[in-house]
C-alpha positions, 0 to 999 in steps of 0.5 A: 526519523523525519521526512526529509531524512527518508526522502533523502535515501529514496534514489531516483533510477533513470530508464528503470525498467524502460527508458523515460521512466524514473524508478523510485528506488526505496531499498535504501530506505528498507536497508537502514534500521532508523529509517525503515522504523520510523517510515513504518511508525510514521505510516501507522500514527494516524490510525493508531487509535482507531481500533483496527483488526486487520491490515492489507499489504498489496503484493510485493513491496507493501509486504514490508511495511504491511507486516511490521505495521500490522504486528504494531497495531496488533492486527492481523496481515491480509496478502493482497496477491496477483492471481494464482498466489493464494490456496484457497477460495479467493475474491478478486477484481480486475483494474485498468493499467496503462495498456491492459488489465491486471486482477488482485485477490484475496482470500474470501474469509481474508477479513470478515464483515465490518472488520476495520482494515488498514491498506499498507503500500510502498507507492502510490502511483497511478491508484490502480492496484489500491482502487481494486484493494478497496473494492476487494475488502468491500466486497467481502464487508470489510470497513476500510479505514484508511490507505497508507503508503511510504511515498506517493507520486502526486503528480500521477493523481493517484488519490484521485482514484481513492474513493471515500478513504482516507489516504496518508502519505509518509513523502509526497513527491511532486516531480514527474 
C-alpha cells in the first residue's frame, strides 16, 4: 500500500469538533484491510532492525497502530494514558495545550532502564502529547529510539517539539 493510496482514505471533516477546524478522519483507513496492513508496516520499517523491547501507544488512537506494531516487532505494549486510566504506581508529565494543560501516565515499571522504546501515534500535530511521552520513557531510563506516526500535520511544527528523536511520518500533510 503506498502513501498516496492511504492519504487517499484520510478524509478531511470540516468544523470537527468546533467550527474552523478540519478533522483528520483516519477511520477509513483503519476499516480496509490492505490499508490498515501497509500504514502499520509502513510505520515500523525504519526501526525494524534495531533491537526494540517495548513499543508505547499514546492513548487512544495510537493504540491501533501501537499493538499490531508491537506484536510485529516482537515487543512489548506500553499504554501511554490520561490520568486515572492505569492501576498501579504511575509516572507522569503535565504538557502545554492551546488553552491549558493536560498530564499522560504510565506505569512506573512500563519499561525498565535502557530498555529500547518505540513511540506509535495516529498524528502528530502540535508535538505536545508526543513531547510529554518522550519525557515520560526518560524518566523511567527508557532509551527512546524513535517516534512513529500514520500522519503528521507539518504545518503545526509539531517536529519541532521532538527533542533528539527521530520522527518518521507515513503521510505529511502540509495544508492547514
Amino acid at each position: 500500500m503506498t502513501e498516496a493510496a492511504i492519504r487517499a482514505l484520510i478524509r478531511d471533516v470540516p468544523d470537527f469538533p468546533t467550527a474552523g477546524i478540519i478533522y483528520k478522519d483516519i477511520t477509513p483507513v483503519l476499516a480496509d484491510h490492505a490499508a490498515f496492513d501497509g500504514a502499520v508496516e509502513a510505520m515500523l520499517a525504519p526501526f525494524r532492525d534495531l533491537a526494540i523491547s517495548k513499543v508505547a501507544g499514546i492513548e487512544a488512537r495510537g493504540f491501533m497502530f501501537a499493538a499490531p506494531v508491537a506484536a510485529r516487532l516482537g515487543a512489548g505494549f506500553v499504554p501511554v494514558r490520561k490520568p486515572g486510566k492505569l492501576p498501579r504506581q504511575v509516572v507522569e508529565q503535565e504538557y502545554d495545550l492551546e488553552y491549558g494543560t493536560d498530564v499522560l501516565q504510565i506505569h512506573a515499571d512500563a519499561a525498565a532502564p535502557g530498555e529500547r522504546v518505540l513511540i506509535v501515534d495516529d498524528v502528530l500535530a502540535t508535538g505536545g502529547t508526543a513531547a510529554a511521552t518522550i519525557e515520560l520513557l526518560r524518566h523511567v531510563g527508557a532509551d527512546v529510539v524513535g517516534l512513529t506516526v500514520l500522519l503528521e500535520l507539518e504545518f503545526l511544527h509539531g517536529r519541532q517539539r521532538i527533542d533528539g528523536v527521530p520522527v518518521h511520518s507515513v503521510v505529511r500533510d502540509g495544508s492547514g
